[in-house]
N, C-alpha and C positions, 0 to 999 in steps of 0.2 A: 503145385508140386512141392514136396517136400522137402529140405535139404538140412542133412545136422552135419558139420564137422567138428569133431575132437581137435584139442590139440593141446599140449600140457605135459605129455607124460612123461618119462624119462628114468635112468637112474638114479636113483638116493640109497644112504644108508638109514640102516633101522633109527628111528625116533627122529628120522628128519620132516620131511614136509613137503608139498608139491601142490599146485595151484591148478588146476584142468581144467579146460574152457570148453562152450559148445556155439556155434555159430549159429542161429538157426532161421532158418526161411520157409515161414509155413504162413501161409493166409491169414488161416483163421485164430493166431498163437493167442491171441485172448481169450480165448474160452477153454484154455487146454491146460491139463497136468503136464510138467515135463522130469525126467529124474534121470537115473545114471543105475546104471545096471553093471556089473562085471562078471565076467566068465575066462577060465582058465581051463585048456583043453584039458577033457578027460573031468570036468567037474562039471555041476551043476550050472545054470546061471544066476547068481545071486545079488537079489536086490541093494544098492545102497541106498538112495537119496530120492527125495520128490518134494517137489513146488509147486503149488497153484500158481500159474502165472501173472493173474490178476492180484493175488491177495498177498502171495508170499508165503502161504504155509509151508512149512518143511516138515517131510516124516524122513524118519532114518532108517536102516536093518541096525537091526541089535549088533550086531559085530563093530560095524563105524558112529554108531552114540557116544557124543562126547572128543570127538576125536575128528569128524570130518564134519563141513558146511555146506550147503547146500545155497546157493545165492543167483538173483538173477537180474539182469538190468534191462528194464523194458524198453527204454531209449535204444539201445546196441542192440537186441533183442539175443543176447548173451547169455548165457548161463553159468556157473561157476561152481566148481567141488572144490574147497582146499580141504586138504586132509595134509592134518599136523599127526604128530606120533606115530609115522607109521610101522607099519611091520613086515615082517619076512613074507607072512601070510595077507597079507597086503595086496600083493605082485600077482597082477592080471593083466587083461585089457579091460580097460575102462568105456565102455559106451552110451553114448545121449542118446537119450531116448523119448518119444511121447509116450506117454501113460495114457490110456487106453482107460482103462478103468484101478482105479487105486483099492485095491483091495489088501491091504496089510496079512499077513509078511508078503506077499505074493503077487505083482500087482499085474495085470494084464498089460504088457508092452504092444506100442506100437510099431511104426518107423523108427530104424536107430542109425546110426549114422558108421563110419567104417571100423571104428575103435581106435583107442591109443595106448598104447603100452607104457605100464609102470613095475617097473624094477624096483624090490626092495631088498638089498642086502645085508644081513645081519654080519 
């Protein structure tokens, strides 16, 4: 059975920072992508971040390049977003998610877990 929880999120102002975490309990987490999706009612859901689990690679969406991390601790079976500078346009809920298949910009999600909300106030 699956299990991701969020947790991290919060209010900041613009160009601050916040550190997001994912809990996750999944069998098979070594052989899997995992990454962070965000969606803002009445919008799109739009990709941020992914990690092979194994390896470490991180792909980003164009919008948090350079600006958010993507990290993960295989001991804690953890995951981690900090995202420094943020912005007004920022401010979503944030969800962990499996990746299903990494298909750039676009990736196929899998399980995601409940979301956490981040506030960003200019």
């Amino acid at each position: 059975q699956v299990q991701l929880v969020e947790s991290g999120g919060g209010l900041v102002q613009a160009g601050g920072s916040l550190r997001l975490a994912c809990g996750i309990s999944i069998p098979t987490i070594s052989i899997l992508t995992m990454g962070w999706f965000r969606q803002t009612p009445g919008k799109e859901r739009e990709f941020v971040a992914a990690i092979t689990w194994t390896g470490g690679t991180a792909y980003y969406g164009d919008s948090v390049k350079g600006r958010f991390t993507i990290s993960r601790d295989t001991a804690k079976n953890t995951m981690y977003l900090q995202m420094n500078s943020l912005k007004p346009e920022d401010t979503s809920v944030y969800y962990c998610s499996v990746i299903e298949r990494l298909v750039l910009p676009n990736p196929q999600f899998g399980p995601w877990g409940l979301g956490t909300q981040v506030t960003v106030s200019s």
